[in-house]
N, C-alpha and C positions, 0 to 999 in steps of 0.2 A: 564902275569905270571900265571903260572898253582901251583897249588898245591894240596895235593894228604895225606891222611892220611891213614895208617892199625890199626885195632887194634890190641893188641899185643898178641890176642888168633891165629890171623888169619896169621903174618909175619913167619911163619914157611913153609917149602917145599919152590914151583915154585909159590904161591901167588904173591910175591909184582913184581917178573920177568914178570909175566901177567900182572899184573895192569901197571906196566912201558910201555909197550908195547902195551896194549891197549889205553893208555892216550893219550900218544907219537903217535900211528895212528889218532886214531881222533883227535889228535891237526892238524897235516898235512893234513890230507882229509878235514877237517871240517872249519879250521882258516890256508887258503893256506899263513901264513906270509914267509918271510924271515927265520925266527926263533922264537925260543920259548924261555922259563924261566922255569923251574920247582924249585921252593923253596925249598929247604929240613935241618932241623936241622941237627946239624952235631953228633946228640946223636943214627939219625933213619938211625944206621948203616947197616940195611939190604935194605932200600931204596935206599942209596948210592951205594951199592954193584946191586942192579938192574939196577940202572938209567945208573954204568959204563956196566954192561953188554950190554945193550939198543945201547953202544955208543956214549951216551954223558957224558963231563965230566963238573968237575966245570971250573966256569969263574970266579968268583970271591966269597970271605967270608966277612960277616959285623961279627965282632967282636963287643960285647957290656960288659962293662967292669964296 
């Protein structure tokens, strides 16, 4: 599982589109799995909006109630 934080001076423009994308390379250059994980709170809506850009989508949500 990868996970991945911006601060919130910085998730403005093509930021978090580059960090998705450079994470995303070096997870697959660096750790050749099958697949990956990237965790993301469902609150760090412009991470979501990168990681769908990137290509991947969710698989699953833990709801804690």
């Amino acid at each position: 599982m990868a996970t991945f934080w911006l601060r919130q001076d910085l998730q403005a423009g093509d930021i978090p589109d580059r960090l998705v994308a450079a994470a995303h390379r070096w997870l697959r250059e660096a750790w050749p799995l099958p697949a990956h994980l990237c965790r993301v709170n469902d609150a760090e809506t412009r991470s979501i909006t990168a990681l769908g850009r990137a290509g991947l989508s969710p698989r699953f949500a833990i709801v804690i109630r």
